[in-house]
C-alpha positions as CSV (number, residue, x, y, z in Angstrom):
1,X,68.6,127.8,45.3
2,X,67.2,124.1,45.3
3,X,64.6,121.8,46.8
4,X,64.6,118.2,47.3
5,X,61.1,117.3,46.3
6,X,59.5,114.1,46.5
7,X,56.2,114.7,44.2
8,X,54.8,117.9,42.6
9,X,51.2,117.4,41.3
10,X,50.3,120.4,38.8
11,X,46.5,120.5,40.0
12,X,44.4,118.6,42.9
13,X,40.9,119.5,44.9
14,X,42.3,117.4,48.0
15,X,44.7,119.7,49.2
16,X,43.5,122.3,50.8
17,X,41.2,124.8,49.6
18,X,40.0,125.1,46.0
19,X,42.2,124.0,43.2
20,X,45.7,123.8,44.1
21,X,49.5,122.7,42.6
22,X,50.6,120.7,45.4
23,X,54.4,120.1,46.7
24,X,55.6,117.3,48.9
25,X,59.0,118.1,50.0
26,X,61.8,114.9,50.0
27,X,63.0,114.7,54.0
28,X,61.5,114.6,57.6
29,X,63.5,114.9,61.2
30,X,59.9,114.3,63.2
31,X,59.1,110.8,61.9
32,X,55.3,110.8,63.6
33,X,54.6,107.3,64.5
34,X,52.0,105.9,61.9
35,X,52.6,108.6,59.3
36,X,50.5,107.7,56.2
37,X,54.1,108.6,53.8
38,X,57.2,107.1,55.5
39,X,58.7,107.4,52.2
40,X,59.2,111.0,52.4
41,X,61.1,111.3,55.5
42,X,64.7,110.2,54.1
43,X,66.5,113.6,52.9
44,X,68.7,111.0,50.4
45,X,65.5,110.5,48.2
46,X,63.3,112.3,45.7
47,X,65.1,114.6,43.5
48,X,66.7,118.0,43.8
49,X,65.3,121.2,41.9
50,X,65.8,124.4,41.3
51,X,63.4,126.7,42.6
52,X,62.9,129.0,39.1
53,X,62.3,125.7,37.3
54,X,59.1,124.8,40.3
55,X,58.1,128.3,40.2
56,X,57.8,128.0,36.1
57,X,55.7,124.7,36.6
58,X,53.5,126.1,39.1
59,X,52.9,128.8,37.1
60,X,52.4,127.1,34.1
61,X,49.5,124.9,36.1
62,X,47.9,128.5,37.2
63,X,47.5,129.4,33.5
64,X,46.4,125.8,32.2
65,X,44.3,124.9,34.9
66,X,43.4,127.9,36.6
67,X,44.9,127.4,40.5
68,X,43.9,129.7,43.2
69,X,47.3,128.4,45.3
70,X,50.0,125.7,46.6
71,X,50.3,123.8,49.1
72,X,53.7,123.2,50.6
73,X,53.5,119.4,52.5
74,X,55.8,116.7,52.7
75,X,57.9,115.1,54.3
76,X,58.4,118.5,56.7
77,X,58.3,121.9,54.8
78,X,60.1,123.4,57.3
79,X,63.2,121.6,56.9
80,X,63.4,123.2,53.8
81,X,62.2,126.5,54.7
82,X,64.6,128.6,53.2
83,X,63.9,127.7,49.6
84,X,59.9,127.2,50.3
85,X,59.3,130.7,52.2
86,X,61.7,132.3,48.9
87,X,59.2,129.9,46.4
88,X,56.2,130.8,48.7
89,X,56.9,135.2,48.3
90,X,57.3,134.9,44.7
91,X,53.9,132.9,44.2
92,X,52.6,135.2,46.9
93,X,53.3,138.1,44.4
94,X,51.2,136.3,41.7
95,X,48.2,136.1,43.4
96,X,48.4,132.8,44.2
97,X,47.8,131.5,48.3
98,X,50.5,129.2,50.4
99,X,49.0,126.6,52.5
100,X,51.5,124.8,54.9
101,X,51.9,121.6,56.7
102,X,53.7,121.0,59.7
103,X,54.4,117.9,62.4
104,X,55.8,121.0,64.3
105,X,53.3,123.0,66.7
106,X,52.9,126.7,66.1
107,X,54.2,127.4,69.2
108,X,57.7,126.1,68.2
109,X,57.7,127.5,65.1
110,X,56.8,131.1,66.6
111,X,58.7,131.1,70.0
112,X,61.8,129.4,67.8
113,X,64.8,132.1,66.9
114,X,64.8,130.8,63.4
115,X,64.0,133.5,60.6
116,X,64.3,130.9,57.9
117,X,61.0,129.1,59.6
118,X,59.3,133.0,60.2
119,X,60.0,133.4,56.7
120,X,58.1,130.6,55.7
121,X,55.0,131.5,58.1
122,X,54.9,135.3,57.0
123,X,53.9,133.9,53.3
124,X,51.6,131.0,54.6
125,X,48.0,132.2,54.9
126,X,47.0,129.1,56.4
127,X,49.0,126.4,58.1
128,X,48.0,123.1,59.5
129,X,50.3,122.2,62.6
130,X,51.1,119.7,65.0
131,X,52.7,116.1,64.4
132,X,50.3,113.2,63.2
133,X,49.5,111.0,66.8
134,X,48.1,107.5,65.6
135,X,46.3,107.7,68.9
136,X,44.4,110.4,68.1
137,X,43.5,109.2,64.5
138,X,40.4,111.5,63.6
139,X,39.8,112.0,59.7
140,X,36.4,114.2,60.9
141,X,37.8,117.6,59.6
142,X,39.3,118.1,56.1
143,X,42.8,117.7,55.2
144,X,44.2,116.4,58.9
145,X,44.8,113.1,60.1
146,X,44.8,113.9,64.3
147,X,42.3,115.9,66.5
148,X,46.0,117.3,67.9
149,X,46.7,119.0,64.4
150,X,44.9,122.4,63.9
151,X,44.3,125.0,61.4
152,X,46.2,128.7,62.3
153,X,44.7,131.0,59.8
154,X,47.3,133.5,59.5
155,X,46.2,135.8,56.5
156,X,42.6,136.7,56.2
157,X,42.5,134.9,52.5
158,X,40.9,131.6,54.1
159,X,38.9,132.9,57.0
160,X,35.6,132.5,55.7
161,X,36.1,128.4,56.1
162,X,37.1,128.9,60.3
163,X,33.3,128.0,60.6
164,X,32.4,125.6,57.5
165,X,35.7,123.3,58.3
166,X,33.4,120.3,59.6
167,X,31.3,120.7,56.1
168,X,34.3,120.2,53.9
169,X,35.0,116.8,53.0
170,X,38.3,114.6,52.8
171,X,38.5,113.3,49.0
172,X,40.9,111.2,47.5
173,X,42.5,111.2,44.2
174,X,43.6,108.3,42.2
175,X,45.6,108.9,38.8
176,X,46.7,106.2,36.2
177,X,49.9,107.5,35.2
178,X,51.3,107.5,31.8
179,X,53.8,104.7,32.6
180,X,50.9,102.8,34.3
181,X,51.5,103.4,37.7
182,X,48.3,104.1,40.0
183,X,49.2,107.4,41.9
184,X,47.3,108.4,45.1
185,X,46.6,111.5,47.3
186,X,44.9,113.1,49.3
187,X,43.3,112.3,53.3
188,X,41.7,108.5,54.4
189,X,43.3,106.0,57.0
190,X,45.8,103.2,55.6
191,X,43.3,100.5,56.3
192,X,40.5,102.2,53.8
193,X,43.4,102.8,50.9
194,X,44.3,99.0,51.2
195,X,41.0,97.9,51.5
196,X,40.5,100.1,48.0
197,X,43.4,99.0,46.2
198,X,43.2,95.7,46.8
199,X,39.7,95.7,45.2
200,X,41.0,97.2,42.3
């Protein structure tokens, strides 16, 4: 089985909790108004992978660097559920935590008759839901962009952070590539990265 990826990034502290390998899937059908990574909605981009050859890379990242879990974001995991939710239980067998983003509520996703997206929640331990409304831009809590979007922990692994979210803070990460091109990630408003680049 395959993915269509658009960026894997082997080890990042602005993902979610602790040190993570992150995953942005290639392809979105919600198209939030104002999302922060238009580039990652067409499903004709990024690249295709197989899912042993991501599973090897994520492991290799737990042994170099020492991850505690992934996060699946994107574009919209759950267009690829099937292949994430099979990625997701074999990582899940390692030891390793799933964290999951979603412009979809949980209520959808739940009251849906789709296994492929129960599959998918059954090995998240926490997912982040709801689609990104511009309106309701609020960067106060970490790793959302809305005050729409909220946190369903549904494992006990993160529960200890229900009451700390408000002391966790947004970072952002900037890598010089090897073939010189500045990457970015990780939560601040569109204004504040231009503002940032632009004095670099």
């Amino acid at each position: 089985m395959e993915l269509r990826i658009h960026r894997f990034l082997e080890s990042t502290k602005a993902e979610g909790p602790g040190l993570r390998a992150c995953l942005w899937v290639q392809g979105c059908s919600i198209h939030c108004k104002g999302c922060g990574v238009p580039w990652t909605w067409s499903t004709q981009a990024g690249k295709v992978v197989e899912i042993q050859k991501i599973y090897e890379q994520i492991m290799k990242s737990k042994e170099e660097h020492g991850i505690e879990g992934v996060t699946f974001l994107g574009g919209e995991p759950f267009d690829q559920s099937d292949g994430l939710s099979l990625l997701g239980g074999k990582l899940k067998e390692e030891g390793l935590s799933i964290m999951t983003f979603s412009g979809y509520t949980y209520e959808l996703l739940t009251t849906s008759n789709r296994e492929d997206w129960k599959s998918l929640l059954e090995v998240t331990d926490l997912l982040i839901d709801g689609p990104f409304i511009q309106e309701q831009l609020d960067l106060s809590r970490p790793w959302v962009g809305s005050a729409n979007q909220q946190y369903r922990f549904l494992t006990n692994r993160y529960a200890h952070l229900q009451d700390r979210l408000y002391d966790i803070p947004n970072r952002l990460e900037i890598r010089l590539e090897k073939n010189g091109t500045v990457a970015v990630n990780g939560m601040v408003t569109q204004n504040t990265l231009r503002d940032l680049l632009e004095g670099l």
